[in-house]
C-alpha positions in Angstrom: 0.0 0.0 0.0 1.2 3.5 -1.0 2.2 5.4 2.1 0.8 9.2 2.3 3.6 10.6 0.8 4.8 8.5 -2.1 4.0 9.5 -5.9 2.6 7.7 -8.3 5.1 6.6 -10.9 4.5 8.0 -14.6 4.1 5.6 -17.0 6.2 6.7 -20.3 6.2 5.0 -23.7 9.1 5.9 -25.5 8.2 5.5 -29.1 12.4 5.2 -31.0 14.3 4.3 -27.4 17.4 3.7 -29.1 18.5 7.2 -30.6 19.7 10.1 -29.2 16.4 11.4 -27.9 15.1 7.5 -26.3 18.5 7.2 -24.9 18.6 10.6 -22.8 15.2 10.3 -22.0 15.8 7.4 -20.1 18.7 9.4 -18.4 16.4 11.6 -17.4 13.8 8.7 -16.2 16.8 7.0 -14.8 17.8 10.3 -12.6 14.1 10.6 -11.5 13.1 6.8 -10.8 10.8 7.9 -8.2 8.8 9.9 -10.4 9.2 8.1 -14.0 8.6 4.4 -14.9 9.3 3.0 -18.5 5.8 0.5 -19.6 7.4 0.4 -23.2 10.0 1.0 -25.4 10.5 0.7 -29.5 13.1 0.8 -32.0 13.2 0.3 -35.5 16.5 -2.0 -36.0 18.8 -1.6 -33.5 17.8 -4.8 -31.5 20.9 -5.3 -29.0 20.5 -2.1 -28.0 16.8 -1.9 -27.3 17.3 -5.6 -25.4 20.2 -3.7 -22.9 17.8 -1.0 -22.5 14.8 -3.6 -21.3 17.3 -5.5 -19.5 17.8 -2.3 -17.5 14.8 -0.6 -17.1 12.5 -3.7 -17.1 9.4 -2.3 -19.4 6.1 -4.2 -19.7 6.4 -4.8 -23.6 9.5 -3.5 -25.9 8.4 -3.3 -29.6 11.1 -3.7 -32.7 9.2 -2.7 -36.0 11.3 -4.0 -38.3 9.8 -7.4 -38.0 12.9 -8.7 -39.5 14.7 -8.7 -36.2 11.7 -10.3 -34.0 13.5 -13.6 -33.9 16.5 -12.2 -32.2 15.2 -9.5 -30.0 12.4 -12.9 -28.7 16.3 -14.9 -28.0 17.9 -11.9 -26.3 15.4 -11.4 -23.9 15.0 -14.9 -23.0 16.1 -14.4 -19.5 13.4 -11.8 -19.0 9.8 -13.7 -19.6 7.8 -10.8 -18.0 9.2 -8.3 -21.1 6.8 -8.7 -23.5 7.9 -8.5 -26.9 6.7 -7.5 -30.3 7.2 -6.7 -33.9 5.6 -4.3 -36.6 4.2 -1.3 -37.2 0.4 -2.0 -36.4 2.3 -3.2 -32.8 3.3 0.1 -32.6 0.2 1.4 -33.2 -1.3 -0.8 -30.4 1.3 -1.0 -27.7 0.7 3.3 -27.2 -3.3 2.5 -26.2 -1.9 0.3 -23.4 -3.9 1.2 -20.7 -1.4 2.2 -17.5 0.8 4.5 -19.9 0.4 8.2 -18.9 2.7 9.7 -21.6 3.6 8.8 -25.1 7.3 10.4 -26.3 7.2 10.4 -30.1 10.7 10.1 -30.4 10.9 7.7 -33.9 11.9 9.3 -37.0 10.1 10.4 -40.2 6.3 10.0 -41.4 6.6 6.3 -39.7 5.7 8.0 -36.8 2.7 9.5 -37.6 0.5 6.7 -37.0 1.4 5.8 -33.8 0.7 9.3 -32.1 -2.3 9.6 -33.7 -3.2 6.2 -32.2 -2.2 7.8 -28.7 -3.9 11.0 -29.4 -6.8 8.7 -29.6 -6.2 6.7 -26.7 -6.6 9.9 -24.5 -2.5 10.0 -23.7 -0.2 12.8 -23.2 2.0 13.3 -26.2 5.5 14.5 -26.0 6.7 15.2 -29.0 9.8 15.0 -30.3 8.9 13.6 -34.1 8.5 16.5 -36.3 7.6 15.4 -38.9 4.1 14.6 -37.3 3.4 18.3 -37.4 5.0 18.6 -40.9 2.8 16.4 -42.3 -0.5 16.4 -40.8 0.0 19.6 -38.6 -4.0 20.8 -39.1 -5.5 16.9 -38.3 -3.1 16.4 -35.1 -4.7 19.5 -34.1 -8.0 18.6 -34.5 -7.6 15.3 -33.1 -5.7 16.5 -30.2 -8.9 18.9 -29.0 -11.1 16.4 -29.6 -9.9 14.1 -27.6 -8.0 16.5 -24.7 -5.1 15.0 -25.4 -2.1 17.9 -24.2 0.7 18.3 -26.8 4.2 19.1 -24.9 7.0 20.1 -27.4 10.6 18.2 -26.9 12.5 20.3 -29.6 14.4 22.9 -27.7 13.6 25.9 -29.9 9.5 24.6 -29.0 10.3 23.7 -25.8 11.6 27.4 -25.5 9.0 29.1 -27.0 6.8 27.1 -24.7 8.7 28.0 -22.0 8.2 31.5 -23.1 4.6 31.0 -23.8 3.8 30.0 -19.7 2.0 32.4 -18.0 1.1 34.6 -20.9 -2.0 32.2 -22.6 -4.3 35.5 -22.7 -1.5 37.6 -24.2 -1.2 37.1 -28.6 1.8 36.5 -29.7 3.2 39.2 -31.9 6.4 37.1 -33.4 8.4 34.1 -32.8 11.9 34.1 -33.0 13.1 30.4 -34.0 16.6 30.3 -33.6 19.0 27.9 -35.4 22.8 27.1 -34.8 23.0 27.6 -38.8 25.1 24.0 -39.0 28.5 23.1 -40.0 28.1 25.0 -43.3 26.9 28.3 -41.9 30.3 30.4 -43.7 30.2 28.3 -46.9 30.1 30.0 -50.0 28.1 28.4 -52.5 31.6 27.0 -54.3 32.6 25.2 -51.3 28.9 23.4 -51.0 29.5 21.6 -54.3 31.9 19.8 -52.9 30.6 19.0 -49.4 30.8 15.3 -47.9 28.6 13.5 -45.9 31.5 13.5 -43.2 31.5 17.2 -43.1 27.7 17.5 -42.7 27.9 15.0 -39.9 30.1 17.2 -38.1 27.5 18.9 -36.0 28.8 22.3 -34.3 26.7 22.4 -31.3 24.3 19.3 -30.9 24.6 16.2 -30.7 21.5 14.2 -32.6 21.4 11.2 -34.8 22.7 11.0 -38.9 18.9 12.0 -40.3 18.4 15.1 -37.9 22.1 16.5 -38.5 21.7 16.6 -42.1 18.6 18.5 -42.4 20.1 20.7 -40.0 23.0 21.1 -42.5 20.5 22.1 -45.2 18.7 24.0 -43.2 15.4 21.8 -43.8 15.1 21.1 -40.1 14.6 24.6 -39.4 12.3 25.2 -42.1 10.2 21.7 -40.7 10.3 23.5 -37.2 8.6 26.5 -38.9 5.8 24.3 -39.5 5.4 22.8 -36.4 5.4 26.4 -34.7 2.6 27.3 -36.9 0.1 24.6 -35.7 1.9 24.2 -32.1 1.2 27.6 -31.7 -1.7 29.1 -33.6 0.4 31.7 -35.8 1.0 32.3 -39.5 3.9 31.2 -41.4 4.9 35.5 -41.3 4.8 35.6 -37.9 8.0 33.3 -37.2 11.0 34.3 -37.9 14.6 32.6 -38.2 17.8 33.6 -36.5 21.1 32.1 -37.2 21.9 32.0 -33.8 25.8 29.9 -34.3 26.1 30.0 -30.0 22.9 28.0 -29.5 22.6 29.4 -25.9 18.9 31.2 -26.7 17.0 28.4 -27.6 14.1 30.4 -29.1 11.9 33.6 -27.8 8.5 35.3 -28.9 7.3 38.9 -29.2 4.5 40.4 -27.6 2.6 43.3 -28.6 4.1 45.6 -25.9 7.5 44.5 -28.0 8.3 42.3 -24.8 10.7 39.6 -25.8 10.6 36.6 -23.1 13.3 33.7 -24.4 14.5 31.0 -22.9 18.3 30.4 -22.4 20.8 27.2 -21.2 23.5 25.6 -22.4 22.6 22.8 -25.3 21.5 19.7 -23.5 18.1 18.3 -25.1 17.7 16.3 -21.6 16.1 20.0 -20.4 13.2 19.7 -22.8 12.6 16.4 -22.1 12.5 16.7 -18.7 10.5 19.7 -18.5 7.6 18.3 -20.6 7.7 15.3 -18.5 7.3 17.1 -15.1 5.3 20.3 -16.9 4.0 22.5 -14.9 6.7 21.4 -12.8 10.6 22.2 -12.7 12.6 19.3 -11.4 16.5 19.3 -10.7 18.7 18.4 -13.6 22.2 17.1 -13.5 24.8 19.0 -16.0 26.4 22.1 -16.9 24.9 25.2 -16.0 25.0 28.4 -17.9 28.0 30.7 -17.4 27.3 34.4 -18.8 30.3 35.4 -17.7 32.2 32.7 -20.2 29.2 33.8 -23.1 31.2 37.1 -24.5 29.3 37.0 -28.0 25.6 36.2 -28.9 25.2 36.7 -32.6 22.1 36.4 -34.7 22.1 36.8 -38.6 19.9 36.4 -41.5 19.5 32.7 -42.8 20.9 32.8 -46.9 17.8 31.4 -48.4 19.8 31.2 -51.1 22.7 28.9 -49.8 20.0 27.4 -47.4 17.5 26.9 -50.5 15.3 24.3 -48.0 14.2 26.2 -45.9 12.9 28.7 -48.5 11.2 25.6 -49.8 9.8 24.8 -46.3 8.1 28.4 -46.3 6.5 27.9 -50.1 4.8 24.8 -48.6 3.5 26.1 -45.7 2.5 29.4 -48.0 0.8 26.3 -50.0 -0.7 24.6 -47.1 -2.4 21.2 -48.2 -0.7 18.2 -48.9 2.5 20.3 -49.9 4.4 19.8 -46.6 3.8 15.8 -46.8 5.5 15.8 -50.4 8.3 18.6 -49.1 8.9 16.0 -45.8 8.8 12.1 -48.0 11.1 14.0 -51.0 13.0 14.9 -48.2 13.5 12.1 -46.5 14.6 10.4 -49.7 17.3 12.6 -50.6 18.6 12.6 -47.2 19.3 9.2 -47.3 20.5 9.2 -50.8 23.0 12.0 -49.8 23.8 9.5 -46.7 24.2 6.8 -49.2 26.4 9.1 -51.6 23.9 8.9 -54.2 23.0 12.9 -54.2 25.0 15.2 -53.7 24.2 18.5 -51.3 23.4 21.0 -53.6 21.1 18.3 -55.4 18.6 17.7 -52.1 17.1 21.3 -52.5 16.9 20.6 -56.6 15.0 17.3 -56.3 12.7 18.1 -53.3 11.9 21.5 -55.3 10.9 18.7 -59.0 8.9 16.6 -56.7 6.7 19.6 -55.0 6.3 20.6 -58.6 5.1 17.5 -59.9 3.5 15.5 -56.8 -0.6 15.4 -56.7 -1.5 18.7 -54.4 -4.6 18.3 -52.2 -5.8 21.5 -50.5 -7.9 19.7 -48.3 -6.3 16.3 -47.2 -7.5 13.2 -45.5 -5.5 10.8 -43.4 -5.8 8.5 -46.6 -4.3 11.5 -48.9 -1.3 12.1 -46.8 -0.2 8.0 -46.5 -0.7 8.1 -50.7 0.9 11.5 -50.9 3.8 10.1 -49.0 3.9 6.9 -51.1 3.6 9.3 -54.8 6.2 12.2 -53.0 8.9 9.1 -52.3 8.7 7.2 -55.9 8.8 10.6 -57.9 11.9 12.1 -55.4 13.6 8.1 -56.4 13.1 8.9 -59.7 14.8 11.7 -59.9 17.8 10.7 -58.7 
């Protein structure tokens, strides 16, 4: 029996436990073990990996959706006969309505996880998101479905986690203008000469954060920025005009908003994305946090430029489809998600990315008005006419 003063654990599902946002989430559930309880955890392939993590944290069901891998990940956690385990994407799908869960981190990667948090929106759970691309795609019916079913949407990005932060406090006050900040990536000083000859390699070289291969390329080409454009405008009821981009290279103001008194409130630290994910785990709520504070005696220059939408031609691309609205930001995300594996793959090079994602918005189906149904065949048509092109 629970004595008078001991909390009830939170149940979290972390939806993509094995990359860099699953892993320090569970450094944050592992710091806070009174408060936070893992019921499940999924990957896609990384099997031995997602077994160490049950091993340790001892979830109710782990999930792998690659169902290639079922075999193994059913051998390696032999020992443990209480884990149960899973394969597939309709698993996914299913393990998020569990019951006992509180909290659903979206943490997976790409339009794969679109389902799942719309099957947890359903289920009446908490979402923390952290996949983007959910917004990017289907930003207007996650927002619908999310009021009808009172089911809270806490941001995990730090530049949404920041203007969140910002945001607390002020719900009767409009916003005037957000200011997004981005690091600007490796390639921020490149002249346009010098990104013809770019290399994976060099775009993996990350100046400020540290986030897996998929994430630090678009943030090379700028198309994470322009995708967290996107998911400002439906996380936070403005128009595309009202958000603007700040090559911030110091990453030390994580984002702020304008009021109409010209008040700016922004929220500052040094870049760990455990903050974020801690703070919309325990929101309204500020728990302590191991890690480095930050020093503004050590901070002597903040800068903040102008993004070159001409060196940076995805995020200008990222803007047209929001401008567009529709179906436009489902083909922008699938052609993107193509060419940013193709570059990965050295099949494209980084100039190209921008050039094909720009063909395949041009020739893709548009629907102004798109269904669940329209954005799974847009993102089927968007990814065989990106192929093609390269």
């Amino acid at each position: 029996m629970k004595t008078k003063n001991e909390i009830r654990k939170k149940q979290i599902a972390i939806l993509g436990s094995t990359g860099s946002i699953g892993t320090q989430a569970l450094e944050v559930i592992e710091e806070h073990s009174d408060r936070y309880e893992v019921y499940a955890l999924t990957a896609n392939n990384r099997v031995e990996l997602l077994a160490e993590q049950a091993h340790r944290f001892r979830p109710a069901a782990i999930v792998i959706a690659n169902e290639q891998h079922y075999d193994a990940l059913k051998s390696l956690m032999s020992d443990l006969p209480d884990v149960k385990v899973y394969a597939g994407r309709q698993a996914l799908d299913e393990i998020v309505e569990a019951g006992p869960i509180d909290m659903v981190l979206t943490a997976m990667v790409g339009f794969a996880g679109l389902s799942p948090t719309i099957h947890a929106i359903k289920a009446r759970k908490a979402i923390a998101l952290a996949n983007k691309e959910t917004l990017v795609v289907a930003g207007e019916l996650i927002g619908q479905l999310a009021s009808e079913y009172h089911t809270p949407i806490l941001p995990v990005d730090s530049e949404h986690s920041a203007i969140f932060q910002s945001l607390v406090g002020e719900e009767q006050n409009p916003i005037e203008k957000i200011l997004l900040t981005a690091s600007g990536g490796p390639f921020r000083n490149f002249t346009m000469d010098q990104l013809q000859t770019v290399t994976k390699a060099d775009a993996l070289r990350h100046p400020t954060w540290d986030m897996g291969a998929k994430i630090t390329i678009d943030s090379a080409t700028m198309m994470n920025k322009g995708f967290e454009v996107i998911e400002a405008k439906w996380l936070f009821g403005v128009k595309a005009d009202q958000i603007q981009v700040l090559v911030h290279p110091q990453s030390i103001v994580h984002s702020a908003v304008q009021f109409q008194d010209g008040a700016v409130k922004a929220q500052l630290g040094v870049p760990d994305m455990r903050l974020p994910i801690q703070y919309a785990f325990s929101f309204p709520q500020r728990l302590p946090l191991s890690g480095d504070r930050l020093d503004l005696f050590a901070t002597h220059n903040l800068e903040f430029l102008e993004p070159d939408l001409q060196k940076f031609r995805c995020l200008a691309l990222a803007y047209e489809a929001i401008q567009k609205g529709g179906n436009m930001p489902c083909i922008v995300n699938a052609a993107n998600e193509i060419v940013n594996r193709a570059f990965l793959e050295d099949r494209c090079s980084f100039l190209q990315m921008s050039d094909i994602i720009s063909k395949t918005m041009q020739q893709a189906t548009f629907s102004a008005t798109p269904d669940y149904d329209t954005y799974v065949a847009t993102d089927a048509e968007a990814r065989r006419i990106a192929s093609s092109l390269l």
